[in-house]
Biopython code that builds the backbone (N, CA, C, O; Angstrom):
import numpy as np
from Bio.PDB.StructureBuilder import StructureBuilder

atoms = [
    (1, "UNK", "N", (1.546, 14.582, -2.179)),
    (1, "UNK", "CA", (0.851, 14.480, -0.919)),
    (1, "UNK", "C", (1.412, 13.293, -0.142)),
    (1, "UNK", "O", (1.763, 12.282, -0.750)),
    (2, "UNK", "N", (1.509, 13.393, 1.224)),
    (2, "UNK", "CA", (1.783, 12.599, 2.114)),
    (2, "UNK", "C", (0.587, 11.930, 3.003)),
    (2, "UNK", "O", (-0.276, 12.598, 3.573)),
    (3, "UNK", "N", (0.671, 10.531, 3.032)),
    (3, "UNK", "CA", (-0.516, 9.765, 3.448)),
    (3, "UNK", "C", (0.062, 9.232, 4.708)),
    (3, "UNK", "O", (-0.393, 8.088, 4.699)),
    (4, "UNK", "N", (0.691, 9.324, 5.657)),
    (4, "UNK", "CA", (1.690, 8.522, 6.595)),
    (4, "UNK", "C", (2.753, 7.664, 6.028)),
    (4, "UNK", "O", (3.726, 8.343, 6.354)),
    (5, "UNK", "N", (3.215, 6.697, 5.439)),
    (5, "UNK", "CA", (4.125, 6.272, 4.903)),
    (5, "UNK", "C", (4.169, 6.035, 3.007)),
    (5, "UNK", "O", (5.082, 5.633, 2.286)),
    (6, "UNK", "N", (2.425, 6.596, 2.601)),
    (6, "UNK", "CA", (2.678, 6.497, 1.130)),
    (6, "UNK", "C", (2.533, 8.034, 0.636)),
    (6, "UNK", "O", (1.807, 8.880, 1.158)),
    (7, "UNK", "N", (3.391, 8.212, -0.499)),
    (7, "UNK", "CA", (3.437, 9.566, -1.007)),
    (7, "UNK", "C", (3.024, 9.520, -2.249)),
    (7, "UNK", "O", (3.170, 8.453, -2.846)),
    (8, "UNK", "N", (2.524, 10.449, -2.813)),
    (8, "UNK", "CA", (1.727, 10.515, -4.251)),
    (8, "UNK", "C", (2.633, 11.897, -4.908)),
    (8, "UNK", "O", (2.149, 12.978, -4.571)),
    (9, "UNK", "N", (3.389, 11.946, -5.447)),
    (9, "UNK", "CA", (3.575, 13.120, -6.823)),
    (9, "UNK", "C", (4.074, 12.478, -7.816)),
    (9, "UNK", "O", (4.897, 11.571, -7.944)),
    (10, "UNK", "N", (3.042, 13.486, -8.922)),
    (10, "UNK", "CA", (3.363, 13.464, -9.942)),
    (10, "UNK", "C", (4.552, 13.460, -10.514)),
    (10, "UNK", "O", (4.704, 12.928, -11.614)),
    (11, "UNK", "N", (5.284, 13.887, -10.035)),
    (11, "UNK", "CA", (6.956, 13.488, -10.359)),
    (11, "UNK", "C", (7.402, 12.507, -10.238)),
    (11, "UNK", "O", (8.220, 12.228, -11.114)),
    (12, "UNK", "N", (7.233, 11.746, -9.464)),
    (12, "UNK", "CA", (7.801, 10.433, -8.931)),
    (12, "UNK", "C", (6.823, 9.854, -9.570)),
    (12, "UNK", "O", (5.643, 10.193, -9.488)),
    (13, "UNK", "N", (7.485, 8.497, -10.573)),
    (13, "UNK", "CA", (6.735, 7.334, -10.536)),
    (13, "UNK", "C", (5.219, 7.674, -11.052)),
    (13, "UNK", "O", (4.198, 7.067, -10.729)),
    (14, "UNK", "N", (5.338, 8.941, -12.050)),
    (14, "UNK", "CA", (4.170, 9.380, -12.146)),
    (14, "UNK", "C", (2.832, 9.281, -11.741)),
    (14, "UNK", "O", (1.878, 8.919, -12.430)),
    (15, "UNK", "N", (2.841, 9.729, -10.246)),
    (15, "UNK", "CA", (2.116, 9.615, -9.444)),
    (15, "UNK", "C", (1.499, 8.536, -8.752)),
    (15, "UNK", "O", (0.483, 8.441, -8.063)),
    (16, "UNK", "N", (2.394, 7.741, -9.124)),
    (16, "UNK", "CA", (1.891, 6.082, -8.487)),
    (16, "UNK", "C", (2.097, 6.119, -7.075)),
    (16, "UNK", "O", (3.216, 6.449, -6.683)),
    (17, "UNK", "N", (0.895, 5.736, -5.950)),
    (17, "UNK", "CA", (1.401, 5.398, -4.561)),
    (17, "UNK", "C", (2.810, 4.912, -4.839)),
    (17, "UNK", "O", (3.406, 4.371, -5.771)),
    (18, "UNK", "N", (3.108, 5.399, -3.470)),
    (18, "UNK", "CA", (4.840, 4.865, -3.672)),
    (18, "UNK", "C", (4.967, 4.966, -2.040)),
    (18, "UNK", "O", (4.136, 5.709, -1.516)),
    (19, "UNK", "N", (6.167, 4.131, -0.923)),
    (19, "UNK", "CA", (6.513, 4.228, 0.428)),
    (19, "UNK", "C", (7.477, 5.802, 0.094)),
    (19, "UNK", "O", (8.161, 6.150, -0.868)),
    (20, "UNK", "N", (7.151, 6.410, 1.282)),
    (20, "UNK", "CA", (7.679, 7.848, 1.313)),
    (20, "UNK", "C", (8.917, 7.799, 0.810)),
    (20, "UNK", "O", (9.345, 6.692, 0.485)),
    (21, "UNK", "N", (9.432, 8.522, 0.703)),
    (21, "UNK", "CA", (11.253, 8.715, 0.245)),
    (21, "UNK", "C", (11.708, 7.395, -0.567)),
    (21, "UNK", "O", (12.755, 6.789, -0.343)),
    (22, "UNK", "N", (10.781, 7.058, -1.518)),
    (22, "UNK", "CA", (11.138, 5.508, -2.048)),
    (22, "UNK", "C", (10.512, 6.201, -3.583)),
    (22, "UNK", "O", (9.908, 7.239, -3.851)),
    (23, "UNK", "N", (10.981, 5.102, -4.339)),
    (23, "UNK", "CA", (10.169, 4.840, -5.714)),
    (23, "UNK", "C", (9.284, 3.827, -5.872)),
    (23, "UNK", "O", (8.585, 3.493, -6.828)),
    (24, "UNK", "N", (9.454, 3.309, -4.575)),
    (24, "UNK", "CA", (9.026, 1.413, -4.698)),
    (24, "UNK", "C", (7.419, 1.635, -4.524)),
    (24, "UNK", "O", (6.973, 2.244, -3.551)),
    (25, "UNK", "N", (6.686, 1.156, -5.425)),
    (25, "UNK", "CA", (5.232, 1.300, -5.156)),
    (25, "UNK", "C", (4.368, 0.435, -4.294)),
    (25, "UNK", "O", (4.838, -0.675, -4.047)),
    (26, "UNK", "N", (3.197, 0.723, -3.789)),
    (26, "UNK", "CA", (2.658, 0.427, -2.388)),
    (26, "UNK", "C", (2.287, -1.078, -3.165)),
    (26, "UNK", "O", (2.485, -2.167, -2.627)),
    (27, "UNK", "N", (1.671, -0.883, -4.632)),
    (27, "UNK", "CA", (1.473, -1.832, -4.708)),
    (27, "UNK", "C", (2.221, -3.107, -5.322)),
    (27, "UNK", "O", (1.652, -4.094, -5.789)),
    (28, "UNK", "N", (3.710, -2.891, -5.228)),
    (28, "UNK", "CA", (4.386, -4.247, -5.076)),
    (28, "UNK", "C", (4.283, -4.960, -4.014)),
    (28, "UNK", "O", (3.907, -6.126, -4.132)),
    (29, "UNK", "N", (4.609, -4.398, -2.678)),
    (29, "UNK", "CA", (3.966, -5.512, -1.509)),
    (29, "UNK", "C", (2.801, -6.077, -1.631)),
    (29, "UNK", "O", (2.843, -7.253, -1.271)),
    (30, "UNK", "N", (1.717, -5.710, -2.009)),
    (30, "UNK", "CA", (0.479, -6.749, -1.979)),
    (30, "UNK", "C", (0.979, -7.380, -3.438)),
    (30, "UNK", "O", (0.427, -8.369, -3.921)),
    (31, "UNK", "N", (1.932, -6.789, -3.992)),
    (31, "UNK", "CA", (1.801, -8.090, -5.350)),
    (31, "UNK", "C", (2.615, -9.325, -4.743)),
    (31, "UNK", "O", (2.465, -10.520, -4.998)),
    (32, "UNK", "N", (3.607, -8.652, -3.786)),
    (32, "UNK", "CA", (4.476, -10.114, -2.834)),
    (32, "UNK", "C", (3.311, -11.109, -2.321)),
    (32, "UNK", "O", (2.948, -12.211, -2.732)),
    (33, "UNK", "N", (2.822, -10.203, -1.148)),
    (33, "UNK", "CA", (1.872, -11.007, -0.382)),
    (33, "UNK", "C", (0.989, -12.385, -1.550)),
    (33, "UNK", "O", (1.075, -13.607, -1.672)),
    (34, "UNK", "N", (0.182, -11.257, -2.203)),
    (34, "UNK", "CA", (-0.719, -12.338, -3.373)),
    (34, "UNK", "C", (0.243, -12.954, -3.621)),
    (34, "UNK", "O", (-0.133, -14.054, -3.215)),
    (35, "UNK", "N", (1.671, -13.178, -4.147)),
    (35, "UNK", "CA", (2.277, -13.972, -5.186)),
    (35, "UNK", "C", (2.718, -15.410, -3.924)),
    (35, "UNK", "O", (3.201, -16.467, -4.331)),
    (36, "UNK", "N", (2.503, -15.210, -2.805)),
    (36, "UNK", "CA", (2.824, -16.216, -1.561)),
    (36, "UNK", "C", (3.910, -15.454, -0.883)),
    (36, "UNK", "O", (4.125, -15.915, 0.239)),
    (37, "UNK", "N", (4.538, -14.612, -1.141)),
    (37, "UNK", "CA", (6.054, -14.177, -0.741)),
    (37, "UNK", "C", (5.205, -13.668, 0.750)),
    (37, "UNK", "O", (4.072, -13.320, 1.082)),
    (38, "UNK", "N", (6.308, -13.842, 1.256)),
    (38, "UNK", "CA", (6.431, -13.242, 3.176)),
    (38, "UNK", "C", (6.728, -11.533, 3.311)),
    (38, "UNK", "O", (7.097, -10.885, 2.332)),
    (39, "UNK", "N", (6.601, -11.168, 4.112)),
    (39, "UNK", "CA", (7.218, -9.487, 4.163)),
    (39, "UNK", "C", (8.543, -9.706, 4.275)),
    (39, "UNK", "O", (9.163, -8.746, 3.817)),
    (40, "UNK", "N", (9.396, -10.746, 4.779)),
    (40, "UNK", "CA", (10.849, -10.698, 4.932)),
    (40, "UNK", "C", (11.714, -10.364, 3.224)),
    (40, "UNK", "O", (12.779, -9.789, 2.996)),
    (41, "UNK", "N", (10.727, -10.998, 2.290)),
    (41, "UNK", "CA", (11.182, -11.580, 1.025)),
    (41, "UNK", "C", (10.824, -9.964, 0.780)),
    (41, "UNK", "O", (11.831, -9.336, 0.453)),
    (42, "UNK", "N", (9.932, -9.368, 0.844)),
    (42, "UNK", "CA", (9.933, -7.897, -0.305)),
    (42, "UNK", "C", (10.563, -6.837, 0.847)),
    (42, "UNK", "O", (10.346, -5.656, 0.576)),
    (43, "UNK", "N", (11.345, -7.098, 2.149)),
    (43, "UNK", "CA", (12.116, -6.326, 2.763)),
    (43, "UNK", "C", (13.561, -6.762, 2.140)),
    (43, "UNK", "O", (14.413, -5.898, 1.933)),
    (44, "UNK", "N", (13.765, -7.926, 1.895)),
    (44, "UNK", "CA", (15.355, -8.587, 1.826)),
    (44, "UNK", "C", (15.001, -7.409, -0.243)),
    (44, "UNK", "O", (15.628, -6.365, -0.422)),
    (45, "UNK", "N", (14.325, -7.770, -0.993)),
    (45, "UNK", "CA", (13.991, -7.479, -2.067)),
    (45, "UNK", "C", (14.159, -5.825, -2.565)),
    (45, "UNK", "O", (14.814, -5.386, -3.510)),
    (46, "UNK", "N", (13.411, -5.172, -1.674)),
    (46, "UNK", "CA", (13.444, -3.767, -1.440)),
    (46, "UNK", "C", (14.119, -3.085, -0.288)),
    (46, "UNK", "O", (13.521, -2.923, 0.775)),
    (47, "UNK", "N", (15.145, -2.750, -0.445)),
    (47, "UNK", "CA", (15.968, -2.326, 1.506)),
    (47, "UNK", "C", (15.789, -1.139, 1.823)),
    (47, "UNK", "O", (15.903, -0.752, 2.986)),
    (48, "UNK", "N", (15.338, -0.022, 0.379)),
    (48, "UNK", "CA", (15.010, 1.073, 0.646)),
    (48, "UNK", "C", (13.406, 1.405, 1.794)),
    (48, "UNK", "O", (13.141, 2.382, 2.495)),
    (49, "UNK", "N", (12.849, 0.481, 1.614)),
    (49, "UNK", "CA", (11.758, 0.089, 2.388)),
    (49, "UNK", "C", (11.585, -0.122, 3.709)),
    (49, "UNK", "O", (11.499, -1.305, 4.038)),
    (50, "UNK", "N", (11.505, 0.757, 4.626)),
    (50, "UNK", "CA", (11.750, 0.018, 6.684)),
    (50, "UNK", "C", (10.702, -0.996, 6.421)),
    (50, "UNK", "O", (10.056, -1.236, 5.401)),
    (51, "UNK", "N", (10.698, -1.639, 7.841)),
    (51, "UNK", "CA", (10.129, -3.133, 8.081)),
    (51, "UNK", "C", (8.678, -1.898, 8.607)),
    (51, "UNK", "O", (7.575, -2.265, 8.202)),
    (52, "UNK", "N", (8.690, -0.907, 9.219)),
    (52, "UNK", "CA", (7.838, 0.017, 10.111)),
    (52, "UNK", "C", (6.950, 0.535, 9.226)),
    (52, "UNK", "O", (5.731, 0.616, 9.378)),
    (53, "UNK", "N", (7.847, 1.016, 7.941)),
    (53, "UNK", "CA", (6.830, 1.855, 6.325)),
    (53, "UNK", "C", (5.946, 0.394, 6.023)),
    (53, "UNK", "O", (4.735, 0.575, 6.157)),
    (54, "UNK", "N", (6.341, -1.064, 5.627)),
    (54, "UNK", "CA", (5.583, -1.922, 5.281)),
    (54, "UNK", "C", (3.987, -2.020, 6.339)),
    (54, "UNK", "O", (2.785, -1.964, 6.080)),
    (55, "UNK", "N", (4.751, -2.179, 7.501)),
    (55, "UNK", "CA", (4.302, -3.018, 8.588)),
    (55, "UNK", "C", (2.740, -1.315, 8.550)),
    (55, "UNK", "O", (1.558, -1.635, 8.423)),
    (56, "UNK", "N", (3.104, 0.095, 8.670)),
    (56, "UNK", "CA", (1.973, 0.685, 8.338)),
    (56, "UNK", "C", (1.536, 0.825, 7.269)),
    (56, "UNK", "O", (0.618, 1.645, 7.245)),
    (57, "UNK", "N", (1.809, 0.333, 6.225)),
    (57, "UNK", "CA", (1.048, 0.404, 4.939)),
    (57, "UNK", "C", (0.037, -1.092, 5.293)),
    (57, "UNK", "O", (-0.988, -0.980, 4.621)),
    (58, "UNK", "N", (0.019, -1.943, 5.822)),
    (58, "UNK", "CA", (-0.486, -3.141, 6.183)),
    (58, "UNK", "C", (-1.653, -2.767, 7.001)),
    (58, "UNK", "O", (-2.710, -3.387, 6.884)),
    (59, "UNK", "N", (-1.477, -1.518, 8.045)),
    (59, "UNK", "CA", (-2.070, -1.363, 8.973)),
    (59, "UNK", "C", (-3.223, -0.486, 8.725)),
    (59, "UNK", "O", (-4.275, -0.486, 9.364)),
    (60, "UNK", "N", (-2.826, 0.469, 7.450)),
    (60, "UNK", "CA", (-4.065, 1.422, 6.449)),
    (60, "UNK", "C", (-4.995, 0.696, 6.051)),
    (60, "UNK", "O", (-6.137, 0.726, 6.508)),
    (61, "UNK", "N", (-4.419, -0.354, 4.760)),
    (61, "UNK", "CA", (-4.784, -1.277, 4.566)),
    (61, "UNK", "C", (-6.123, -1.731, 5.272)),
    (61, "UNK", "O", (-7.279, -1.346, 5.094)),
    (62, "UNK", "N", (-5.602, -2.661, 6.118)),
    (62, "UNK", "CA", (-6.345, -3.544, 7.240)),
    (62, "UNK", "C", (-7.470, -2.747, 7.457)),
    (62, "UNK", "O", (-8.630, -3.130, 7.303)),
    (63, "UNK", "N", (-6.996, -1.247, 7.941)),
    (63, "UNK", "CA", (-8.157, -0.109, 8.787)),
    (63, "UNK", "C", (-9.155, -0.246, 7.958)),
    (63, "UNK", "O", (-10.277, -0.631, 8.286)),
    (64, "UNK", "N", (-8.657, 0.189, 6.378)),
    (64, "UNK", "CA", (-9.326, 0.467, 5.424)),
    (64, "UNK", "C", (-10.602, -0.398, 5.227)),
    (64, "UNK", "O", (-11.747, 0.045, 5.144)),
    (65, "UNK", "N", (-10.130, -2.037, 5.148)),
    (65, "UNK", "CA", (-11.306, -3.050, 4.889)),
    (65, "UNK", "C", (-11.821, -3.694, 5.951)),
    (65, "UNK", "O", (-12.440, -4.750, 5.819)),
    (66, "UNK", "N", (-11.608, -3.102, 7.136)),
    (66, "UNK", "CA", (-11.860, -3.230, 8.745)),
    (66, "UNK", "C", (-13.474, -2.536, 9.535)),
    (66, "UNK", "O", (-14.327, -2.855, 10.362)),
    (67, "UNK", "N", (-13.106, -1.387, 8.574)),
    (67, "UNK", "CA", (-13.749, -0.137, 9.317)),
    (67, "UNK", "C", (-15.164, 0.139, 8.035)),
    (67, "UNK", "O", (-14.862, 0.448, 6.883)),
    (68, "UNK", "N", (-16.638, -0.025, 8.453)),
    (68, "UNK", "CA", (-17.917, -0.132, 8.152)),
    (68, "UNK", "C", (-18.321, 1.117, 7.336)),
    (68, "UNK", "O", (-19.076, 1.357, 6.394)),
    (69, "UNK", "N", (-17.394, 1.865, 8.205)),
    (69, "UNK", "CA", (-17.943, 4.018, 7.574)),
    (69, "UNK", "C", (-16.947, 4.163, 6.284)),
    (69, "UNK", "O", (-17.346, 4.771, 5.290)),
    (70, "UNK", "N", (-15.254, 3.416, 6.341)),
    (70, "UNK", "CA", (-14.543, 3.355, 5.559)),
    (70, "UNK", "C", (-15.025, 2.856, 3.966)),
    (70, "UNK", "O", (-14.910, 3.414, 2.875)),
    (71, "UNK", "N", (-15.691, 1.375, 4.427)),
    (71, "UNK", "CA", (-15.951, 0.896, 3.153)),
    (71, "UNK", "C", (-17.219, 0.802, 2.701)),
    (71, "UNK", "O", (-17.534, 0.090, 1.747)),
    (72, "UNK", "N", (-18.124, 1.611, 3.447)),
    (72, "UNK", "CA", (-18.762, 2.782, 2.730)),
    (72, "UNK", "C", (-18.713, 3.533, 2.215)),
    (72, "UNK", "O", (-19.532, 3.666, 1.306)),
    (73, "UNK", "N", (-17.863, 4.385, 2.417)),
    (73, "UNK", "CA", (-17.737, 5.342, 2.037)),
    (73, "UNK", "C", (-16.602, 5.075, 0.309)),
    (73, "UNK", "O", (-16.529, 5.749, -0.719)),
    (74, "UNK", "N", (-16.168, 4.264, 0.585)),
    (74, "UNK", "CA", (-15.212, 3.984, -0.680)),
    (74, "UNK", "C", (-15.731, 2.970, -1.364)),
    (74, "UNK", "O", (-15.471, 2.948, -2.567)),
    (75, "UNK", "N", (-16.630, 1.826, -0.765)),
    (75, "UNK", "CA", (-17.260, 0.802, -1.942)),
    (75, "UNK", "C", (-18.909, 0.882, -2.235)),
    (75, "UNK", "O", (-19.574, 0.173, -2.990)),
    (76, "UNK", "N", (-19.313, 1.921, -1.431)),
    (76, "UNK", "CA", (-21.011, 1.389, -1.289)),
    (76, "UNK", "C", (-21.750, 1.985, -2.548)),
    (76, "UNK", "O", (-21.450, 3.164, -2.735)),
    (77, "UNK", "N", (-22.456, 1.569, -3.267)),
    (77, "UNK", "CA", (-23.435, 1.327, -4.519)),
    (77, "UNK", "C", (-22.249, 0.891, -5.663)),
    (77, "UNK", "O", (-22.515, 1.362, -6.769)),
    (78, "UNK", "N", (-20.879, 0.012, -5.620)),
    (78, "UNK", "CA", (-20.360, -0.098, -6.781)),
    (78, "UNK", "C", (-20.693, -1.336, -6.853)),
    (78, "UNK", "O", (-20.804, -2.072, -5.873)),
    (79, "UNK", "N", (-20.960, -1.806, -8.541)),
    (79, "UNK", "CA", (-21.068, -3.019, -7.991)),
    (79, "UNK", "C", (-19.683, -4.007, -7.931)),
    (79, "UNK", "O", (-18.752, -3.512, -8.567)),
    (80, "UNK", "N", (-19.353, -5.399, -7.244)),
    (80, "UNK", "CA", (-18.535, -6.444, -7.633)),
    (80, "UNK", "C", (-18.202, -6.257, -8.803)),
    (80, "UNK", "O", (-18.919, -5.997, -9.769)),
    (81, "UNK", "N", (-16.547, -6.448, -8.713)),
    (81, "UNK", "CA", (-15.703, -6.324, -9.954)),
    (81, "UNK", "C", (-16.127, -8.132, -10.065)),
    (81, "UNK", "O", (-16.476, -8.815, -9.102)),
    (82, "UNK", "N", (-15.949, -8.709, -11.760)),
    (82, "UNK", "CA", (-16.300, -10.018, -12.344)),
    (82, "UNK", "C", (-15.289, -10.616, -11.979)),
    (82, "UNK", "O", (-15.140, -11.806, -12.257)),
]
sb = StructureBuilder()
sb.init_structure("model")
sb.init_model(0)
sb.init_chain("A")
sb.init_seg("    ")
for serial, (resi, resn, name, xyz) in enumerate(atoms, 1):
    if name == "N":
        sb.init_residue(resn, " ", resi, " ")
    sb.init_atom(name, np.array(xyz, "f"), 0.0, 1.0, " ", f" {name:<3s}", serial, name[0])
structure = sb.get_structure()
């Protein structure tokens, strides 16, 4: 399945989010970001990666923990991870 710039099959990367036409998984950039690294550092790092695929995976993201109906709908009665 295609999400706008992340793709999910089971073939690939056994089904790990991954940037479309890549192997590179969505969640190495937030492991950059958390680790202090810049987006330049996991673009110079990953080249298979556009600056445009990052820059909207950032922008899902964002929507995602932005938007009230969103994180309802995906966090409401769980409780806090410890």
């Amino acid at each position: 399945m295609l999400y706008g710039q992340i793709s999910i099959d089971p073939e690939v990367m056994s089904g790990t989010p991954v940037f479309a036409g890549t192997r590179v998984p969505v969640q190495t950039l937030f492991d950059y970001i958390e680790g202090g690294d810049d987006l330049a550092e996991f673009l110079d790092d990953y080249p298979s990666v556009s600056r445009e695929a990052a820059i909207a995976v950032l922008q899902m993201a964002k929507a995602s923990l932005t938007s009230e109906k969103l994180l309802h709908a995906n966090f409401a009665g769980r409780k806090p991870a410890a």
